[in-house]
FIKOLZA-1660 file (N, C-alpha, C; in steps of 0.1 Angstrom, whole numbers, plus 5000, padded with zeros to 4 digits):
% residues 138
   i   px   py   pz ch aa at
   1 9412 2812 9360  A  X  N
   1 9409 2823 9370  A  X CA
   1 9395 2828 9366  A  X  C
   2 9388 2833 9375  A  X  N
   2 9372 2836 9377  A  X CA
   2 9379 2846 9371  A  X  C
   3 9365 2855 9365  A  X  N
   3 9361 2868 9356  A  X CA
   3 9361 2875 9373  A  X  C
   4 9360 2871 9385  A  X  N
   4 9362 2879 9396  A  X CA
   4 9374 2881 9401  A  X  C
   5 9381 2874 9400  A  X  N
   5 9397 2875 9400  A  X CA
   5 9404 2877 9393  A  X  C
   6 9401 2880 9383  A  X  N
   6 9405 2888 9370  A  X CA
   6 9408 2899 9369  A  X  C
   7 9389 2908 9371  A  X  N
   7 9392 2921 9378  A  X CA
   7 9396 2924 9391  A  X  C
   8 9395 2920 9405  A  X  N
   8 9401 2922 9417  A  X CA
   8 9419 2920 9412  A  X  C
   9 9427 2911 9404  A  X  N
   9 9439 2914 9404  A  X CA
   9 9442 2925 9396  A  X  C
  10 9431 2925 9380  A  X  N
  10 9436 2942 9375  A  X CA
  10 9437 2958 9386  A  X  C
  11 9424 2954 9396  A  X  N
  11 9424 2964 9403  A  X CA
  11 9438 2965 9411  A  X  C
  12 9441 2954 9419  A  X  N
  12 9453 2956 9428  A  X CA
  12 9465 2961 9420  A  X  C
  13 9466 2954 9405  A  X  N
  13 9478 2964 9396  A  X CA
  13 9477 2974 9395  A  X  C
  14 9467 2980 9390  A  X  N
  14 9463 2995 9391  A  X CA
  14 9467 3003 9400  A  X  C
  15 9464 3000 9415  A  X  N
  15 9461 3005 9424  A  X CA
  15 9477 3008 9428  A  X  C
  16 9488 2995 9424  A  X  N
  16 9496 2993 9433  A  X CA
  16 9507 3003 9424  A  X  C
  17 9505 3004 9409  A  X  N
  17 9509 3011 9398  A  X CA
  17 9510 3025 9406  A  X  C
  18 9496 3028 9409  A  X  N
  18 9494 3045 9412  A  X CA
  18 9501 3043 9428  A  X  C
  19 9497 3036 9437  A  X  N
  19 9509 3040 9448  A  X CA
  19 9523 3041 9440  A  X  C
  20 9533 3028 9437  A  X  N
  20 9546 3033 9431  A  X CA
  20 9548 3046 9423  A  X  C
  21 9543 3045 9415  A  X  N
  21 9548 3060 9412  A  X CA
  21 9542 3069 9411  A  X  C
  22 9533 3072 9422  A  X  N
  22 9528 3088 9429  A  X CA
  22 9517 3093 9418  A  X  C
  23 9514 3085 9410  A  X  N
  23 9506 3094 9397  A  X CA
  23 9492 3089 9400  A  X  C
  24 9482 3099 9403  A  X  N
  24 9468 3096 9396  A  X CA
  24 9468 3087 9380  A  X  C
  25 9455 3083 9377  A  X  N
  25 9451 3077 9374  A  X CA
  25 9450 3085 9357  A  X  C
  26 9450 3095 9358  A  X  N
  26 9451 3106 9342  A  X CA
  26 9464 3108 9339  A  X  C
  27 9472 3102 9353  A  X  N
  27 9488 3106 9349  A  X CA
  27 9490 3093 9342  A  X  C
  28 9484 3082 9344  A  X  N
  28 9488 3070 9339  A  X CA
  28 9481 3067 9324  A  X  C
  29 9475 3076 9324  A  X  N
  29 9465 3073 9310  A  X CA
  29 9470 3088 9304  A  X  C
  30 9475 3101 9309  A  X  N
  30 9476 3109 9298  A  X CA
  30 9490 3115 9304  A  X  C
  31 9497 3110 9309  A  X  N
  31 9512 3114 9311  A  X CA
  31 9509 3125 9321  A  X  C
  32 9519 3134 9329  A  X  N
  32 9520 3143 9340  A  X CA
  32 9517 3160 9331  A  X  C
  33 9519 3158 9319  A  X  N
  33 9518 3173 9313  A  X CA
  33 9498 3172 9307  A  X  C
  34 9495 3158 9303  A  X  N
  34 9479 3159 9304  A  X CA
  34 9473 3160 9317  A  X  C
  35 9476 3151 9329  A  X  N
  35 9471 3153 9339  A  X CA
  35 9470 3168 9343  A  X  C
  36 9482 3175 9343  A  X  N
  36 9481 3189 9347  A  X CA
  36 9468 3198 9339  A  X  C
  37 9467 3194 9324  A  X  N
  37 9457 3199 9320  A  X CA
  37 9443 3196 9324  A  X  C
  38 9444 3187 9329  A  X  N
  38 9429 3181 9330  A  X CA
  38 9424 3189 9346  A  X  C
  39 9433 3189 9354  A  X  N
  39 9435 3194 9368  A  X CA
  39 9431 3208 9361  A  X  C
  40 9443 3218 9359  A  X  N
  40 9435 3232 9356  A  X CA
  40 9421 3232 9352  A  X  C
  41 9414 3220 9343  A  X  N
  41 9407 3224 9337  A  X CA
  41 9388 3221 9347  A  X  C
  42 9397 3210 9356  A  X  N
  42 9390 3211 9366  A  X CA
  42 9384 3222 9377  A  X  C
  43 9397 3228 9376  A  X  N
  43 9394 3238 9387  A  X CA
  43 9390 3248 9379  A  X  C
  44 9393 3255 9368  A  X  N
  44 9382 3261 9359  A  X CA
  44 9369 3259 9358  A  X  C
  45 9370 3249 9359  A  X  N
  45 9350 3248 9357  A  X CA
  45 9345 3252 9371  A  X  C
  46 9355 3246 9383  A  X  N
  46 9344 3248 9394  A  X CA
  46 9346 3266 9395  A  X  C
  47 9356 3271 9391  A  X  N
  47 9357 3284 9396  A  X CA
  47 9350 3293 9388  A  X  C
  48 9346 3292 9373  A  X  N
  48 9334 3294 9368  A  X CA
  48 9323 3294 9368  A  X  C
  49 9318 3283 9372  A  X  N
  49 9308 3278 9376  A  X CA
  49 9302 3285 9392  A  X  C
  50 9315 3293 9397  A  X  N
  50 9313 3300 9409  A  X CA
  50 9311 3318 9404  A  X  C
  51 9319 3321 9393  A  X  N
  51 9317 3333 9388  A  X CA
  51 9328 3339 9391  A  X  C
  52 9340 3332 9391  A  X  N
  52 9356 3337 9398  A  X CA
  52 9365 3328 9390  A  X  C
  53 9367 3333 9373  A  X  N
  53 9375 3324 9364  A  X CA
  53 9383 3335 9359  A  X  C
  54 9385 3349 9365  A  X  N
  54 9392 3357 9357  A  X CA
  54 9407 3356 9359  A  X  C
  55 9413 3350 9374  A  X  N
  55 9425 3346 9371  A  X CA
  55 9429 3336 9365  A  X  C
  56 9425 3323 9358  A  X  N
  56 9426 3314 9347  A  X CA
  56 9432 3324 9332  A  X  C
  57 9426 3330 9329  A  X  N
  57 9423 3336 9318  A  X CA
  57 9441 3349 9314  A  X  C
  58 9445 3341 9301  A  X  N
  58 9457 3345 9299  A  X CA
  58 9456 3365 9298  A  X  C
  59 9464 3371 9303  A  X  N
  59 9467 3387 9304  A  X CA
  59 9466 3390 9293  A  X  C
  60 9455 3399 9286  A  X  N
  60 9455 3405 9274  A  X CA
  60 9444 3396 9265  A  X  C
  61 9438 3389 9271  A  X  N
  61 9426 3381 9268  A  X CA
  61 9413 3387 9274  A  X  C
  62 9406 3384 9265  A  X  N
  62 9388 3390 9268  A  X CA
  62 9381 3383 9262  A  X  C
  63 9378 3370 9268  A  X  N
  63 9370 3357 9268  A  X CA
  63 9355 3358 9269  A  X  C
  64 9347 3351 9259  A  X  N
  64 9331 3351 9260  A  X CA
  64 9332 3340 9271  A  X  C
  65 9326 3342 9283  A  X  N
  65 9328 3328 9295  A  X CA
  65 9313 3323 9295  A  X  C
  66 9300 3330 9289  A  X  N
  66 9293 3329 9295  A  X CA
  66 9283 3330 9310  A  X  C
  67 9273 3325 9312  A  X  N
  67 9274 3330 9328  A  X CA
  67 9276 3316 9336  A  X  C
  68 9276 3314 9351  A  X  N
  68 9279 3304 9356  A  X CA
  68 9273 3293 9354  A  X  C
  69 9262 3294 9354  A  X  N
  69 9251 3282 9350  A  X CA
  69 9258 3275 9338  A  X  C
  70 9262 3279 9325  A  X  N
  70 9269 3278 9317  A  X CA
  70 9283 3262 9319  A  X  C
  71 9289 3265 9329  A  X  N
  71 9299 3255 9335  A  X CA
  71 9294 3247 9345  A  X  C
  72 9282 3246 9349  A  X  N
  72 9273 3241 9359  A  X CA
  72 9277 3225 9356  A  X  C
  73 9285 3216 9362  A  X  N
  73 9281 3201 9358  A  X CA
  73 9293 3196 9343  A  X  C
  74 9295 3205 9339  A  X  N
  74 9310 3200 9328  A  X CA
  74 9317 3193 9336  A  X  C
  75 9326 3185 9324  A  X  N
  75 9335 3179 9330  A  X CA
  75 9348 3176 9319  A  X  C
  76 9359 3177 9324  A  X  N
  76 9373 3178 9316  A  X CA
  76 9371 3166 9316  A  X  C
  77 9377 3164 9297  A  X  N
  77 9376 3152 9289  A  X CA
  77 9390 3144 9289  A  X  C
  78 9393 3149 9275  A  X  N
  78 9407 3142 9266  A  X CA
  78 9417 3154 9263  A  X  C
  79 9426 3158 9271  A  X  N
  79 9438 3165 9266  A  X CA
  79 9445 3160 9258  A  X  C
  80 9452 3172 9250  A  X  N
  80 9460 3173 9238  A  X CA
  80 9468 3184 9234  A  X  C
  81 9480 3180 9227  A  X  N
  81 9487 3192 9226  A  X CA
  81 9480 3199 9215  A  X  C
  82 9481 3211 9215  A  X  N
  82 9473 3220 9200  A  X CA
  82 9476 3214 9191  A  X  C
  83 9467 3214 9180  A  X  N
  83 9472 3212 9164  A  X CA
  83 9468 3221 9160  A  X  C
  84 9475 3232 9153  A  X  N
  84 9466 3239 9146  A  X CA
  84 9460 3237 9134  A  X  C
  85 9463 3227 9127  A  X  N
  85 9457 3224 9115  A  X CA
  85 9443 3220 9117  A  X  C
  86 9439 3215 9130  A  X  N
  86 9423 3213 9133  A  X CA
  86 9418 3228 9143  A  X  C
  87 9427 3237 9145  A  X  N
  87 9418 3248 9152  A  X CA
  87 9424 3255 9145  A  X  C
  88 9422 3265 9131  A  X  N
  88 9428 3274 9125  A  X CA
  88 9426 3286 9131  A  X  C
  89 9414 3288 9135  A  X  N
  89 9407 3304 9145  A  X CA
  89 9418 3305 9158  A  X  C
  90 9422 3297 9164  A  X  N
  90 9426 3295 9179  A  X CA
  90 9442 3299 9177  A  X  C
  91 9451 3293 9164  A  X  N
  91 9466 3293 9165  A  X CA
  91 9469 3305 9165  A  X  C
  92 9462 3316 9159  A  X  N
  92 9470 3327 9166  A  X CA
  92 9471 3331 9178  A  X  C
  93 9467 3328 9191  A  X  N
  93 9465 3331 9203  A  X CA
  93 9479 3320 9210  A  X  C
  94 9484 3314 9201  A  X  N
  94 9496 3305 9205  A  X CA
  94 9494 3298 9214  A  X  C
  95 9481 3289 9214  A  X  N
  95 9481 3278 9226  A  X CA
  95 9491 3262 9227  A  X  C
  96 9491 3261 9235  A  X  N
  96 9501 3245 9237  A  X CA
  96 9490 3236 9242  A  X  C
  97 9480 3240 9242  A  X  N
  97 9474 3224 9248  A  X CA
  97 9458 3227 9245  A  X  C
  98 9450 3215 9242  A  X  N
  98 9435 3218 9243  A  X CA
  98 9425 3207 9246  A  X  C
  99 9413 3210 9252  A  X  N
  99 9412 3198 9258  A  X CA
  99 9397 3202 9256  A  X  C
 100 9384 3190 9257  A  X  N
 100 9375 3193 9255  A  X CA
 100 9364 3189 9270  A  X  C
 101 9351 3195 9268  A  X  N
 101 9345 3192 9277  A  X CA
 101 9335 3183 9277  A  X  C
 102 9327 3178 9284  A  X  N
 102 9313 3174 9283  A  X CA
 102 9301 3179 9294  A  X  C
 103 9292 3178 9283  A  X  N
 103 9279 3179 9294  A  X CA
 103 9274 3170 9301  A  X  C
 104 9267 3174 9315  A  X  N
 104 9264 3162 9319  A  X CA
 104 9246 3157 9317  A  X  C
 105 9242 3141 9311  A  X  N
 105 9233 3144 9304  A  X CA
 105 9219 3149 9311  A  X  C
 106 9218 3155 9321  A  X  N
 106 9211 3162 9326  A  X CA
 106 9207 3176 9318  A  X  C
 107 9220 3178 9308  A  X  N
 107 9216 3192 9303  A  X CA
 107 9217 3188 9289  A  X  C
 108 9217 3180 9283  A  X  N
 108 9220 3177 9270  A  X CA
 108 9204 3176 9266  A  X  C
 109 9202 3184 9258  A  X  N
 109 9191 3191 9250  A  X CA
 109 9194 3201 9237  A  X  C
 110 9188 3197 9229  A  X  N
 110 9188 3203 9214  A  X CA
 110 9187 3219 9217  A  X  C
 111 9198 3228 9213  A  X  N
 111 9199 3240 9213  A  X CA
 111 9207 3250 9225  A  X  C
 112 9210 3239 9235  A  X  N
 112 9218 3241 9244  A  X CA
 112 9232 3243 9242  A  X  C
 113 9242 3257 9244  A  X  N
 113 9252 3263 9242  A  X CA
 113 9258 3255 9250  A  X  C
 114 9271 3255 9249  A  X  N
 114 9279 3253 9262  A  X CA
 114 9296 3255 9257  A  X  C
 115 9303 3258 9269  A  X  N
 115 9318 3258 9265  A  X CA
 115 9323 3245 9264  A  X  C
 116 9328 3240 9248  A  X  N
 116 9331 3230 9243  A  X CA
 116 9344 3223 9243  A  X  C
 117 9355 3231 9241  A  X  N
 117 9368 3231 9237  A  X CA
 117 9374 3244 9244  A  X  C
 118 9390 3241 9250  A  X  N
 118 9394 3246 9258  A  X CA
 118 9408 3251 9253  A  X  C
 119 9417 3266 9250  A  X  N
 119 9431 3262 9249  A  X CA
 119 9436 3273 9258  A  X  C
 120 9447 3261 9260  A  X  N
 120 9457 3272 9273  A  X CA
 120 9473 3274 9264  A  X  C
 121 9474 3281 9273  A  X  N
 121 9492 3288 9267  A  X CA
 121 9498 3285 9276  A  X  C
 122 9510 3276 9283  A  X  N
 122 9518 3281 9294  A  X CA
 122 9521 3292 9293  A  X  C
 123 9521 3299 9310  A  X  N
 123 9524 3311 9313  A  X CA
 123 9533 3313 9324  A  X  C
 124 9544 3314 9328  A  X  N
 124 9553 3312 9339  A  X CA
 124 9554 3303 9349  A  X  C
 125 9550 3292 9337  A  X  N
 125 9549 3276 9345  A  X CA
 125 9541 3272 9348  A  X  C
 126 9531 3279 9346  A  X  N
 126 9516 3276 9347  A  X CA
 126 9505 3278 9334  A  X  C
 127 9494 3272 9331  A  X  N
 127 9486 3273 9322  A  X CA
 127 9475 3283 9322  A  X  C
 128 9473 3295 9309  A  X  N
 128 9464 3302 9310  A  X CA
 128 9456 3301 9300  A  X  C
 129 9442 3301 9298  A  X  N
 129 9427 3307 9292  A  X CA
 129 9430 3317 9283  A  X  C
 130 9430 3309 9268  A  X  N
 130 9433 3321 9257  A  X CA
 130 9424 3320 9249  A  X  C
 131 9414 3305 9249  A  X  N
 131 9404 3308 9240  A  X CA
 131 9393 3295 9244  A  X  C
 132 9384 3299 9242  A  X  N
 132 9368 3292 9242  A  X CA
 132 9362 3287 9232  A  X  C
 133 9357 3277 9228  A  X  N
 133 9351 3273 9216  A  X CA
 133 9337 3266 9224  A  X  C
 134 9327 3277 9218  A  X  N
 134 9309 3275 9222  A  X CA
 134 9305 3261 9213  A  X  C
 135 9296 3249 9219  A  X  N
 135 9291 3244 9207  A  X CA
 135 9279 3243 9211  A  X  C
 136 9269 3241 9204  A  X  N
 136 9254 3236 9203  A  X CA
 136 9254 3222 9203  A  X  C
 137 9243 3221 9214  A  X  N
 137 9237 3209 9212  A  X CA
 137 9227 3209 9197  A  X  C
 138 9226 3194 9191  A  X  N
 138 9218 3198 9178  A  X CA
 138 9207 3194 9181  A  X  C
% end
């Protein structure tokens, strides 16, 4: 079999995978409780990026967000359930999930801030914004 029938049949698997069982493509690669993360964290960026992220943001939190420009062009990475043994600052705030971002390399320049890492808490079945982790570009 051609290296073009190869990929055209991986695609049809794929393809025919995500019709049968209704899942995008992050449900298939990070299960229905990552995909959900990746989704909020989607819509977070655009709605920050618009300057309207305060309902994200868990009740009794007061988040450094930055300004819009700030989420301009991110993009939701790799979800994961918290560990707190790699976020010791964050586990008090009791998150269940955290997920990182990237810049797009249009903005990737030495000394450039940006919102790096992400953790949410479920909150009456839904995920909320308990903490922000800033990184520098170096």
């Amino acid at each position: 079999m051609s290296r073009t029938h190869r990929r055209i049949a991986a695609t049809l698997t794929t393809a025919s995978a995500l019709a049968l069982t209704g899942c995008s493509l992050d449900g298939l690669i990070w299960g229905p409780e990552g995909a959900r993360v990746i989704d909020t964290t989607r819509n977070l960026i655009e709605a920050a990026a618009a300057g309207e992220v305060e309902d994200t943001v868990c009740d009794g939190r007061e988040l450094d967000l930055g300004s819009p420009a700030d989420w301009d062009g991110l993009s939701a990475e790799e979800p994961e359930q918290f560990v707190a043994e790699y976020w010791p600052e964050q586990a008090e705030f009791d998150p269940t999930w955290s997920i990182n971002l990237s810049l797009p390399a249009g903005r990737v320049a030495s000394g450039v801030e940006y919102p790096g890492d992400l953790f949410y808490r479920e909150d009456d079945g839904g995920l909320c914004l308990v903490d922000v982790a800033w990184w520098t570009v170096e």
